[in-house]
MIDOSE-1310 file (N, C-alpha, C; in nm, 2 decimals, decimal comma, always signed):
residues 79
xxxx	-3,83/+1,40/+0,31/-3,71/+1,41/+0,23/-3,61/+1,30/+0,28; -3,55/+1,24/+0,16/-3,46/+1,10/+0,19/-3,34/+1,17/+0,23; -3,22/+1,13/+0,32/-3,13/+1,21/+0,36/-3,02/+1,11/+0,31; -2,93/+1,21/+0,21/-2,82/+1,11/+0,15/-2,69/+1,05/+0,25
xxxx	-2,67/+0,95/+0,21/-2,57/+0,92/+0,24/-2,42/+0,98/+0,30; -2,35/+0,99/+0,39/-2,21/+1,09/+0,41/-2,14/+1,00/+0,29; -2,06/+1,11/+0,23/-1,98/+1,08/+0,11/-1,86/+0,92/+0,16; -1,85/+0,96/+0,31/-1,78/+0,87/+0,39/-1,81/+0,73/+0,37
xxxx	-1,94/+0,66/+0,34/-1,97/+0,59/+0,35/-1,92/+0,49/+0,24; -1,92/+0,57/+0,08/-1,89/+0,48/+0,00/-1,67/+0,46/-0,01; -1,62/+0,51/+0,05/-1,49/+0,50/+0,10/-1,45/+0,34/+0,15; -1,38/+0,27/+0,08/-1,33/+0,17/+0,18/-1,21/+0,17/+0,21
xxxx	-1,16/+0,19/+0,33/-1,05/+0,21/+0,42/-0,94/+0,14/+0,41; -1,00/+0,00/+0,43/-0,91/-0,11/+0,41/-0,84/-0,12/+0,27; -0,92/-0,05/+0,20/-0,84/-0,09/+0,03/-0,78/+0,03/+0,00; -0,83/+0,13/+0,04/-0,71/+0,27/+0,07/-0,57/+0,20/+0,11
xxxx	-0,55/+0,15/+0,25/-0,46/+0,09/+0,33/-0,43/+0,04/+0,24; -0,47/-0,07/+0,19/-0,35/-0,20/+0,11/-0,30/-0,14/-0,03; -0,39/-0,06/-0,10/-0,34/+0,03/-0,22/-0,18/+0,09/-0,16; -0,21/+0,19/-0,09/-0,10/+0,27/+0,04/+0,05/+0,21/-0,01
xxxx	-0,01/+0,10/+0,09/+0,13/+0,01/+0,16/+0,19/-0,07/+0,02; +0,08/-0,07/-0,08/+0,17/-0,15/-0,18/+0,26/-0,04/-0,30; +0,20/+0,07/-0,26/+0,28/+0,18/-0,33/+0,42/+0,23/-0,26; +0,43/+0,22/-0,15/+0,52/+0,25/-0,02/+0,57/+0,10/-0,09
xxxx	+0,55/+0,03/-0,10/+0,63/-0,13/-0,07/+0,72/-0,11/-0,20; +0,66/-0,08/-0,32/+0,72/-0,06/-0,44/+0,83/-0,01/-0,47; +0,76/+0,17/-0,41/+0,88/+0,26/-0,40/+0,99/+0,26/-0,33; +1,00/+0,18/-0,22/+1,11/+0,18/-0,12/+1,19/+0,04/-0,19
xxxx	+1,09/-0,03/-0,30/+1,20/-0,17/-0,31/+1,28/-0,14/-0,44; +1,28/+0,02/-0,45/+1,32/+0,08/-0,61/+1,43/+0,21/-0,57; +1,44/+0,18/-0,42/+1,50/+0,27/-0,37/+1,42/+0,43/-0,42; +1,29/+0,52/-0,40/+1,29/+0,60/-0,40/+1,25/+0,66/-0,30
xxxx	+1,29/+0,76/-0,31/+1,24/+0,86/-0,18/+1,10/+0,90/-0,19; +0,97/+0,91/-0,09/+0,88/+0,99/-0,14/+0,93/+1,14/-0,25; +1,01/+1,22/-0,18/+1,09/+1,33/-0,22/+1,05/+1,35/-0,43; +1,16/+1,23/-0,40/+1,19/+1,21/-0,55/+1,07/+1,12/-0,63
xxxx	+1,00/+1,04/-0,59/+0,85/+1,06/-0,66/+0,77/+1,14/-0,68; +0,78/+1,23/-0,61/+0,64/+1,33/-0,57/+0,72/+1,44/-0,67; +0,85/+1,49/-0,77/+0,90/+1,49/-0,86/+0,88/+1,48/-0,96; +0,92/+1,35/-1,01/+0,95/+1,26/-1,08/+0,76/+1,25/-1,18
xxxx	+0,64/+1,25/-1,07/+0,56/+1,26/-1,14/+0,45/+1,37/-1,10; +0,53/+1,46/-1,07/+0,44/+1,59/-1,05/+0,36/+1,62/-1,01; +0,34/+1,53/-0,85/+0,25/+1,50/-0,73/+0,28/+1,59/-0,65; +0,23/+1,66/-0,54/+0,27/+1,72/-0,40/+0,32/+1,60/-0,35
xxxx	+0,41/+1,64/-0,27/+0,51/+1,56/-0,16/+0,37/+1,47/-0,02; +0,30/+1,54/-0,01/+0,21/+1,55/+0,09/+0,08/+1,49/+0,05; +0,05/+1,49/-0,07/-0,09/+1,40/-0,17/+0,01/+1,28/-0,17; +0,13/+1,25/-0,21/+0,16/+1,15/-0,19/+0,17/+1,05/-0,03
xxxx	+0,21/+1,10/+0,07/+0,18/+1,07/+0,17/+0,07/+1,01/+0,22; -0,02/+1,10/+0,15/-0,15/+1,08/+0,24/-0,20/+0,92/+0,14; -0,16/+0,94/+0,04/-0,21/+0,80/-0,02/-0,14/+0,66/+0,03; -0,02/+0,71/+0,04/+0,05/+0,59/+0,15/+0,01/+0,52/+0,27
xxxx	-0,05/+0,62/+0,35/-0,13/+0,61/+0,45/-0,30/+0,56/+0,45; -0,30/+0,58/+0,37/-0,44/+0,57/+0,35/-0,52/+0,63/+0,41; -0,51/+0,82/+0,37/-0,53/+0,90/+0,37/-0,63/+0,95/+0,33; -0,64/+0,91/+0,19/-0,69/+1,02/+0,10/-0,76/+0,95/-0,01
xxxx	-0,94/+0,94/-0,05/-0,94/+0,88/-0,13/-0,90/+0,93/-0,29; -0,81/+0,87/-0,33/-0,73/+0,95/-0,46/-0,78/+0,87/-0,58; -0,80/+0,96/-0,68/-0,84/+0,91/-0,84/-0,75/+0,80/-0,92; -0,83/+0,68/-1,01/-0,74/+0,64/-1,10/-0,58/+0,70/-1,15
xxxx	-0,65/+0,80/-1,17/-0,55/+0,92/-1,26/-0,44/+0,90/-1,20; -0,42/+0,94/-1,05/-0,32/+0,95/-0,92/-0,24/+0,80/-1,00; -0,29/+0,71/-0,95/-0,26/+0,55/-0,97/-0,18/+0,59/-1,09; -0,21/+0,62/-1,20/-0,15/+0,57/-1,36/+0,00/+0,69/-1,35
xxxx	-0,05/+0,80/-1,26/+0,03/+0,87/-1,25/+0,19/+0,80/-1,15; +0,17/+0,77/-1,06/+0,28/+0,72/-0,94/+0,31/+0,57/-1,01; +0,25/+0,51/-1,09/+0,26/+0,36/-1,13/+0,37/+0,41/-1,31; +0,38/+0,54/-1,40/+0,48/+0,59/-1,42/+0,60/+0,62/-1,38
xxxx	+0,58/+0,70/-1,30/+0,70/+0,73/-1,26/+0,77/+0,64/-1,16; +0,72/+0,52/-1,14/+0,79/+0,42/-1,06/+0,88/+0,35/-1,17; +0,78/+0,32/-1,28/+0,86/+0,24/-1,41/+0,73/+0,09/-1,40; +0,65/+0,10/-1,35/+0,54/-0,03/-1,36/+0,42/+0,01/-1,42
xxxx	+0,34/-0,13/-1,40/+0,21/-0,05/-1,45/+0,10/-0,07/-1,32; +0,08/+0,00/-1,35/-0,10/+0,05/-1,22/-0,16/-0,13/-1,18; -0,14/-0,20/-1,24/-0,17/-0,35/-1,18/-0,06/-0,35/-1,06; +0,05/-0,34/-1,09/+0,17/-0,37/-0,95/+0,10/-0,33/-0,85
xxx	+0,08/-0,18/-0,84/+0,04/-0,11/-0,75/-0,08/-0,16/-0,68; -0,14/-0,26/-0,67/-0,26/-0,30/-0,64/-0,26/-0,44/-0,56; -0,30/-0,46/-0,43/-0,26/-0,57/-0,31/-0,31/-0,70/-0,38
């Protein structure tokens, strides 16, 4: 029996991170609070976080979602 892969593997870290930080970069150059994003587009305060961090591998969807309620589009958001 072939033993699959940890789901971990197809994860890349580094582009979690720069996703993150360019969402963090955005929102702080637009003056918002995580607070008031995680609001604004009907995220957990804490799902947000973790995507900042590069946390959490999070869906397109997430993206189109936080790239709304910033006022951009999902290209900005991306290093």
């Amino acid at each position: 029996m072939v033993k699959k892969p940890k789901r971990e593997y197809y994860i890349n870290k580094t582009a979690l991170l720069r996703v993150g930080a360019k969402i963090r970069e955005v929102r702080t150059s637009k003056n918002v609070s995580i607070e008031t994003l995680a609001n604004t587009s009907g995220m957990d305060y804490s799902q947000l976080a973790r995507m900042e961090t590069g946390q959490v591998n999070f869906t397109i969807s997430y993206l189109f979602r936080v790239a709304e309620a910033l006022g951009v589009t999902p290209k900005e958001l991306l290093p």
